[in-house]
LUMPASE-439316 format. One line per field, with one value per residue (C-alpha): residue in three letters; residue number from 1; y negated, z, x. Coordinates in Angstrom, 3 decimals, padded with zeros to 6 digits. Example, Ala and Ser with C-alpha at 12.3 -4.5 7.8 and 13.67 -1.06 7.14 Angstrom:
BEGIN
r	ALA | SER
k	1 | 2
Y	004.500 | 001.060
Z	007.800 | 007.140
X	012.300 | 013.670
END
This chain:
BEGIN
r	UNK | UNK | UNK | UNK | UNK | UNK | UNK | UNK | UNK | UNK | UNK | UNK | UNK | UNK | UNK | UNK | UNK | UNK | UNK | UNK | UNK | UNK | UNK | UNK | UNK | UNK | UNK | UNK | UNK | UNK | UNK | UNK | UNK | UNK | UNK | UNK | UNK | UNK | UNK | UNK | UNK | UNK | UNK | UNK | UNK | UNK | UNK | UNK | UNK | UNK | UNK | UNK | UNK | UNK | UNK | UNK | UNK | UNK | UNK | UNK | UNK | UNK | UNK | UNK | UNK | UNK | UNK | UNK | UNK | UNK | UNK | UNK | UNK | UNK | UNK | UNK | UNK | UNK | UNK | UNK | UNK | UNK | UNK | UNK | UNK | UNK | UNK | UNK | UNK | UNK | UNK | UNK | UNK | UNK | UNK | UNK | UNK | UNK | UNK | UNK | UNK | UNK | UNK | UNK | UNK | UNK | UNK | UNK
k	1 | 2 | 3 | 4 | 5 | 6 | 7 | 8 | 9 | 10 | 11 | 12 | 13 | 14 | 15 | 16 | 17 | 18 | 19 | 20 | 21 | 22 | 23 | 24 | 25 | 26 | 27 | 28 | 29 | 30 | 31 | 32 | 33 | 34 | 35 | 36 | 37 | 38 | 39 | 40 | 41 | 42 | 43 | 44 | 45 | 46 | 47 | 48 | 49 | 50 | 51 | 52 | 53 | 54 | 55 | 56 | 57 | 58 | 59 | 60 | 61 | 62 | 63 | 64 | 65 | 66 | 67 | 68 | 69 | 70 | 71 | 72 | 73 | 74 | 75 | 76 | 77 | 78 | 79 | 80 | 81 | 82 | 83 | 84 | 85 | 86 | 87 | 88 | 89 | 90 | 91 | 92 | 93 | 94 | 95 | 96 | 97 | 98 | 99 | 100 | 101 | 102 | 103 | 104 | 105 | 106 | 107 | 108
Y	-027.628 | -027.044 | -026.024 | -025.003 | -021.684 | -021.422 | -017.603 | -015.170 | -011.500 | -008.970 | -005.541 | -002.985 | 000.372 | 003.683 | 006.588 | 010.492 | 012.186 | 015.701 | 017.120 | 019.386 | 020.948 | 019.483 | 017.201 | 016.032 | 014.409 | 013.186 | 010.791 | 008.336 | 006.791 | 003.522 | -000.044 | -003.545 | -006.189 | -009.649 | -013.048 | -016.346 | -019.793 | -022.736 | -023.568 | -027.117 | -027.571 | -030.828 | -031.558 | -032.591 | -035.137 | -038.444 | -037.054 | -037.482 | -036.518 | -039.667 | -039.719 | -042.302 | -045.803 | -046.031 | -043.641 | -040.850 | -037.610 | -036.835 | -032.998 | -032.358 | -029.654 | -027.916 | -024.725 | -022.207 | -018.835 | -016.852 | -013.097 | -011.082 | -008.016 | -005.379 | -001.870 | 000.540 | 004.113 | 005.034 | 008.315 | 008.730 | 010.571 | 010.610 | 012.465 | 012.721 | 013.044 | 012.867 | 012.363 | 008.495 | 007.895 | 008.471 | 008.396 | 006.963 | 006.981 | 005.736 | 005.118 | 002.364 | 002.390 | -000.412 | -000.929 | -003.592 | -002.703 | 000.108 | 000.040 | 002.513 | 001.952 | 003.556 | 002.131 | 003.941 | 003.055 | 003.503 | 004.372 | 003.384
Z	-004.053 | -004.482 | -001.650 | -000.351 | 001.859 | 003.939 | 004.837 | 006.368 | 007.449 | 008.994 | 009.178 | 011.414 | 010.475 | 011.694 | 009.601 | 009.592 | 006.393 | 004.879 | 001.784 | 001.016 | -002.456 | -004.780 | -006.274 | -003.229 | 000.290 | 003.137 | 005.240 | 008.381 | 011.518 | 013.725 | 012.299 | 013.804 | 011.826 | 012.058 | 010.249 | 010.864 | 008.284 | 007.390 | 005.001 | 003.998 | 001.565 | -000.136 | -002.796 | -005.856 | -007.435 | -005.697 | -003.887 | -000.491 | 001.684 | 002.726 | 006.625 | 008.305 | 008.993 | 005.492 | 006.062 | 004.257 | 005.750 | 003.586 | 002.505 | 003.933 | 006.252 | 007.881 | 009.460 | 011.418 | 010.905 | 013.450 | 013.532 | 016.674 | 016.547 | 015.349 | 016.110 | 013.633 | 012.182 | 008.539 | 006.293 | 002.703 | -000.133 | -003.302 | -005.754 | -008.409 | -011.386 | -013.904 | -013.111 | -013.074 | -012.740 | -008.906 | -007.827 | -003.931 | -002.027 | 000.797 | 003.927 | 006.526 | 009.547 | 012.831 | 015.041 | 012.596 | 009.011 | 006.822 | 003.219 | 000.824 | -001.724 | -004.658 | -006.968 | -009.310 | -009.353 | -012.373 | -011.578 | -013.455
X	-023.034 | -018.843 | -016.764 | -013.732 | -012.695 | -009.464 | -009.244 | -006.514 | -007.114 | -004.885 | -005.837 | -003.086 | -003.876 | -001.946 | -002.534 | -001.495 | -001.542 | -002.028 | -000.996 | -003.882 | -002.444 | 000.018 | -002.345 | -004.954 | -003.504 | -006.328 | -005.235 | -007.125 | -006.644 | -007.512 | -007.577 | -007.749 | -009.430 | -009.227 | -009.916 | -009.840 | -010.915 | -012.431 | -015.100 | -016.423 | -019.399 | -020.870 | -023.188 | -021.541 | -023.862 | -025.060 | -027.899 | -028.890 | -031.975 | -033.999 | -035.068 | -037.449 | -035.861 | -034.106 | -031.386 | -029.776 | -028.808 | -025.417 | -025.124 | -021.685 | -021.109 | -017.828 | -017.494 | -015.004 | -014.975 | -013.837 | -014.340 | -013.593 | -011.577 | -012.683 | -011.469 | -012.326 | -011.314 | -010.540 | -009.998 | -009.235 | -008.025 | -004.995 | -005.753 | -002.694 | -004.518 | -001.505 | 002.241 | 001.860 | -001.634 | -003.599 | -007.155 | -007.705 | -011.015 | -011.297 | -013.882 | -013.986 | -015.927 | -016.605 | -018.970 | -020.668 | -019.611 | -018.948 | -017.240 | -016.433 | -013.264 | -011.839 | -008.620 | -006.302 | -002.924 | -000.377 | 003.053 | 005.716
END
């Protein structure tokens, strides 16, 4: 199968933030979450599923993703570990889903 995905999200987040020594900030708030796409498969050789009265049923299919808003909360952390390079952690949480992130980030 091959296919093709058409996605946007947005994601509005207001935060407060807290510097908790010179190196370490915590930070959080509410977030709104949504998305909205396309996604078409097929199957990429000439195959086909064979149904009574000699016809084919074609492997094609097309569907729209739309996802609700969701309201959420957040909090994280910095941590500076050097004077260029930072350590963020970071927890999401909605009615539905929960993720967990973590990223450095180099400053130049």
């Amino acid at each position: 199968m091959r296919g093709e995905l058409s996605l946007y999200e947005i994601q509005i987040a207001l935060a407060a933030s807290y510097r908790l020594a010179e190196w370490v900030s915590i930070y959080g708030g509410p977030f709104a979450y949504f998305a909205d796409g396309d996604l078409d498969v097929e199957k990429d050789s000439p195959w086909a599923v064979w149904i009574p009265e000699g016809k084919a049923l074609l492997l094609e299919s097309s569907y729209d993703i739309d996802q609700t808003t969701q309201f959420g909360g957040y909090v994280g952390a910095q941590f500076d570990l050097t004077g260029r390079l930072g350590l963020g952690i970071e927890y999401q949480h909605t009615a539905g889903t929960d993720a967990v992130t973590a990223g450095l980030a180099w400053r130049f």
